[in-house]
C-alpha positions as CSV (number, residue, x, y, z in Angstrom):
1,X,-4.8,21.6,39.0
2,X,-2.4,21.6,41.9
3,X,-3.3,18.4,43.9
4,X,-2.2,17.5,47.6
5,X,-2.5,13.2,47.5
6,X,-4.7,11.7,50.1
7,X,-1.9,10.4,52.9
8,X,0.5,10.7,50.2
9,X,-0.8,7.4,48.0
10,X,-0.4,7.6,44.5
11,X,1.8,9.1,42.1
12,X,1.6,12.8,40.7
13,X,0.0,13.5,37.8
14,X,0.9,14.3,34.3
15,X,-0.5,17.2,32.8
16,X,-2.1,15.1,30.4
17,X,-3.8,13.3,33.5
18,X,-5.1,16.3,34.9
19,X,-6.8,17.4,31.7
20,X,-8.4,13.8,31.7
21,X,-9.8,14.5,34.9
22,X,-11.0,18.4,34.3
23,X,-12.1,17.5,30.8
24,X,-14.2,14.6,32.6
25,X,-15.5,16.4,35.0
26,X,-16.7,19.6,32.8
27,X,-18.3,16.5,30.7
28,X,-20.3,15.3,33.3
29,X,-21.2,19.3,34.7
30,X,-22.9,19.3,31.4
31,X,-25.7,16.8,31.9
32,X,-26.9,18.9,35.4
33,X,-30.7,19.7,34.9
34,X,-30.9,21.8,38.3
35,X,-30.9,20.8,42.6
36,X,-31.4,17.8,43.8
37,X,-33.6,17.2,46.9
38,X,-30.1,16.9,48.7
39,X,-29.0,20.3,47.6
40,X,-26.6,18.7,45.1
41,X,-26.5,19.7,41.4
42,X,-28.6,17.3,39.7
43,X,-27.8,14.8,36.7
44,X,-30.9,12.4,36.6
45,X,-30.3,9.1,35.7
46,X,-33.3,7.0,34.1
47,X,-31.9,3.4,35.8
48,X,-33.7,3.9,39.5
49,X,-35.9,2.3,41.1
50,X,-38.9,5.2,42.6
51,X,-38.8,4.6,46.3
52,X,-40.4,6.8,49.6
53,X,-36.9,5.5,52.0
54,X,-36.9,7.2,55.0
55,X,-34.7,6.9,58.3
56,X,-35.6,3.6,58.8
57,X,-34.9,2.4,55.4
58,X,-31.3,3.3,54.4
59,X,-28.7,1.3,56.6
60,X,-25.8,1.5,54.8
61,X,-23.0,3.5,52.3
62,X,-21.1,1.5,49.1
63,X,-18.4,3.2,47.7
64,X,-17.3,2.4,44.2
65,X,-14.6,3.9,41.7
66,X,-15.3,4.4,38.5
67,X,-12.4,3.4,36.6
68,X,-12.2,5.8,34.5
69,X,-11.3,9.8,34.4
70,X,-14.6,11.2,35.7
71,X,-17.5,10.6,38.7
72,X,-19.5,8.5,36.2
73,X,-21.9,10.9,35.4
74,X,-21.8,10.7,31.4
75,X,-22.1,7.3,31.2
76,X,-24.4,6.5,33.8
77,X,-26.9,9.0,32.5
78,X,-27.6,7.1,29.5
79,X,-30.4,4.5,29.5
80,X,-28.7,2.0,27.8
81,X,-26.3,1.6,30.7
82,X,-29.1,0.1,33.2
83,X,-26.9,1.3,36.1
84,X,-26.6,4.2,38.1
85,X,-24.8,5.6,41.7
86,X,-26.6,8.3,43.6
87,X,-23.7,10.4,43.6
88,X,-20.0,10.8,41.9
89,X,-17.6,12.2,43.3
90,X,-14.8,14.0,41.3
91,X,-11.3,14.6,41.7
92,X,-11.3,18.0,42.3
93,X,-14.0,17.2,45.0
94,X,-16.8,18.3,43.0
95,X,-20.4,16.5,44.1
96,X,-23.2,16.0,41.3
97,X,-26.0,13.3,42.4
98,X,-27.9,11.4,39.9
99,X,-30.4,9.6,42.1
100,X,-32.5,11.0,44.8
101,X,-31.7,9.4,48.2
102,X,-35.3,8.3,48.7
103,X,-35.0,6.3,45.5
104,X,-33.2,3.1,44.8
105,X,-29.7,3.7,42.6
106,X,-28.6,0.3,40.8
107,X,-25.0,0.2,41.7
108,X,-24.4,-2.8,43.8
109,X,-26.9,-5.5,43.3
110,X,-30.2,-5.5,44.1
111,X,-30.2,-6.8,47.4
112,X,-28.1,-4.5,48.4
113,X,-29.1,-1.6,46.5
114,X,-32.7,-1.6,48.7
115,X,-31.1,-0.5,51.9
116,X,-28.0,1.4,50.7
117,X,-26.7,4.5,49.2
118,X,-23.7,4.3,46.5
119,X,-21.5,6.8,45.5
120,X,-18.8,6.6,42.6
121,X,-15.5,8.2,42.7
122,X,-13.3,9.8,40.3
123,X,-10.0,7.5,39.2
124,X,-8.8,4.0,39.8
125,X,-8.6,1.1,41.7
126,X,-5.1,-0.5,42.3
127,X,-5.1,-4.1,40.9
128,X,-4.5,-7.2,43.9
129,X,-1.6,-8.2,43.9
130,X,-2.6,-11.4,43.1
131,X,-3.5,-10.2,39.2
132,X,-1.6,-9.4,36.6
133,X,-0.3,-6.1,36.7
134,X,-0.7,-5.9,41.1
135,X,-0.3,-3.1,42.2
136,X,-1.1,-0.7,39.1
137,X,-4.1,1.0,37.7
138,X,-5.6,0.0,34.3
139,X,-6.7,3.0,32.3
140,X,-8.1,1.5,29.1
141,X,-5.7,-1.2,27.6
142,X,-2.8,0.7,29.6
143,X,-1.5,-0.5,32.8
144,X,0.5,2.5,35.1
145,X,1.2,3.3,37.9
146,X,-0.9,4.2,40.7
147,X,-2.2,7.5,41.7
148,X,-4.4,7.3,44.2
149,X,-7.1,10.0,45.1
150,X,-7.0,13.4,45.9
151,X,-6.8,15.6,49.0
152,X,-9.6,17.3,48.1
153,X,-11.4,14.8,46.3
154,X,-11.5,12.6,49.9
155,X,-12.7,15.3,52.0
156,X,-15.1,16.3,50.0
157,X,-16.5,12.6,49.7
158,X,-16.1,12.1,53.7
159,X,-18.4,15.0,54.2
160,X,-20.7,14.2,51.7
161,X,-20.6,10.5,53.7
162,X,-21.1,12.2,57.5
163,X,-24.1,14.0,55.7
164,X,-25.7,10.7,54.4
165,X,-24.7,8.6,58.1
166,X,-26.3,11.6,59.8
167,X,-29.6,12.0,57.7
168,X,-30.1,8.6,58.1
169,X,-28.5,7.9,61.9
170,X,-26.0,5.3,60.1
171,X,-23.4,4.2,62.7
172,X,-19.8,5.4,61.3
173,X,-18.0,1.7,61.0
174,X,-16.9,-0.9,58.6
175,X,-20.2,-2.4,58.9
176,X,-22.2,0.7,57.7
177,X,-19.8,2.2,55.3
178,X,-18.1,0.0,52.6
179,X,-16.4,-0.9,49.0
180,X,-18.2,-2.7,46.2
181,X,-15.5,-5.1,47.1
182,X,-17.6,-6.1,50.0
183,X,-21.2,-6.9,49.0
184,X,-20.5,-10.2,47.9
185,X,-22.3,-12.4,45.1
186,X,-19.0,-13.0,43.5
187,X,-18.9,-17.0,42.1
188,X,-19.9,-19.0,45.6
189,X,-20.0,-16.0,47.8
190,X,-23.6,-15.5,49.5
191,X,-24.9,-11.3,49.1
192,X,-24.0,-9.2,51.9
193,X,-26.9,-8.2,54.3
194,X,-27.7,-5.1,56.2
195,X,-25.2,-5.0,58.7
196,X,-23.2,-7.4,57.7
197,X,-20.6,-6.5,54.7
198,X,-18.1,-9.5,53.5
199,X,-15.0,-7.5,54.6
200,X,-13.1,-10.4,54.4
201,X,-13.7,-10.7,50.9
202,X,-12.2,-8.9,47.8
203,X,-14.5,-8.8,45.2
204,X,-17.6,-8.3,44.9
205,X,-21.2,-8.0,42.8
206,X,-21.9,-10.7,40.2
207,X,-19.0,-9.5,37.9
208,X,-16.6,-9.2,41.0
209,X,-15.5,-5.8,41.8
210,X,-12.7,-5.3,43.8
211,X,-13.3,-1.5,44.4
212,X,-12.4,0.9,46.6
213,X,-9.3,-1.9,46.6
214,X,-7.0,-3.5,48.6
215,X,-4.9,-0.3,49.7
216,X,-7.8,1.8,50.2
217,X,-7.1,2.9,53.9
218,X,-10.3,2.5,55.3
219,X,-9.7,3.1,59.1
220,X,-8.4,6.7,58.6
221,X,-11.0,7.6,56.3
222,X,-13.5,6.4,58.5
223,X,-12.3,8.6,61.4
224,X,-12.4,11.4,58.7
225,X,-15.9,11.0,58.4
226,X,-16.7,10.9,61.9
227,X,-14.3,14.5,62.5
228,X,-17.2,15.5,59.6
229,X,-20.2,14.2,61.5
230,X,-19.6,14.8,65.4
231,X,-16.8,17.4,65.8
232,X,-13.8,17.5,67.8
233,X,-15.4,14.7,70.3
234,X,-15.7,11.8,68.0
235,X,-15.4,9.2,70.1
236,X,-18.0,9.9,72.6
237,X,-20.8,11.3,69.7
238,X,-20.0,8.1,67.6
239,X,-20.5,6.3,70.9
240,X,-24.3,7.9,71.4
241,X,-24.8,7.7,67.8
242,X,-24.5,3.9,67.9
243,X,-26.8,4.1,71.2
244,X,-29.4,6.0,69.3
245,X,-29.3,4.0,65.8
246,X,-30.0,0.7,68.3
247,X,-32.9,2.2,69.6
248,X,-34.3,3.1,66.8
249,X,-33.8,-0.1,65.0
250,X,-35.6,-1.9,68.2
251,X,-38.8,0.6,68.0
């Protein structure tokens, strides 16, 4: 698997890496049961709650990595996990969706979870500086370097994002689209509400997760999904986007 880096973050991988990766992936490939209603293949997980959300229901995205060599698939699949994303996302870019959008995934605490969609991603979030090991990746009890995300795994998870902001006329911005990092919960921190993300903040979720992480460069990838959703005139369609969405929310 011959891999361009994501703005060139990250280190290259060892051949040993990149079978941890393909093994993963293959893994999860074998839990799909068929096609989502998104069109995705389809790995149902049992942790959901059954919803009807419409347009005027789903408000934001969460993104979360999974720490680990795979989109999360195998292991949120299983009951005894009591968690779940609606989609993971895997290095080589691959999609598989475990939730139906209308239904509520449990990725990101409940109050959150009610008006959001989450989506893991293949790999590993770089450690704060301010913990031991800052700056590297923890895979298991092994602490390495970093190596970031791939080309294709990004563009494949800012399309799948322009899809979601687009079915659901989402405003493309910080305050729509966001890490685990950001929902808050964390010790004295109060939950994040539609809207209104704890950017500020670095961890998040009662057991404070500090994905997508500290170096995640969330600017670019955010006009990356608007190239996705409006074309070659993002600025101006992300401007009447944001026009619409308010209308809608004042109906």
């Amino acid at each position: 698997m011959n891999e361009k880096k994501w703005l060139g973050r990250g280190k290259d991988l060892t051949d040993q890496q990149k079978r941890n990766f393909e093994n993963g992936r293959n893994e999860n490939l074998s839990y799909v049961t068929g096609v989502s209603d998104q069109g995705y293949p389809f790995a149902p997980s049992p942790s959901y709650n059954p919803s009807e959300r419409t347009k005027g229901d789903i408000h934001g995205v969460v993104l979360h990595t999974t720490e680990g060599w795979d989109g999360g698939i195998q292991t949120l699949v299983k009951p005894s996990r009591e968690a779940s994303a609606h989609y993971g996302v895997e290095r080589d870019g691959t999609i598989i969706q475990m939730v139906n959008e209308k239904d509520i995934a449990w990725h990101a605490g409940s109050s959150v979870n009610i008006w959001s969609v989450g989506i893991e991603v293949a790999g590993f979030t770089k450690r704060p500086d301010n913990f031991s090991h800052g700056g590297k990746i923890q895979t298991g009890k092994v602490f390495i370097e970093d190596i970031g995300f791939s080309d294709a795994q990004i563009k494949s998870l800012a399309k799948l994002v322009a899809e979601i902001t687009k079915r659901y006329n989402i405003p493309v911005d910080r305050k729509h689209i966001f890490g685990h990092a950001h929902t808050g919960s964390c010790g004295s921190q109060p939950k994040a509400t539609r809207s209104n993300p704890l950017l500020n903040e670095q961890k998040g979720g009662d057991s404070c997760h500090y994905d997508m992480g500290e170096t995640f460069q969330w600017d670019k990838f955010i006009s990356l999904v608007k190239r996705y959703r409006y074309g070659t005139n993002p600025i101006w369609y992300a401007g009447i986007g944001g026009l619409v969405y308010w209308f809608l929310r004042k109906k």
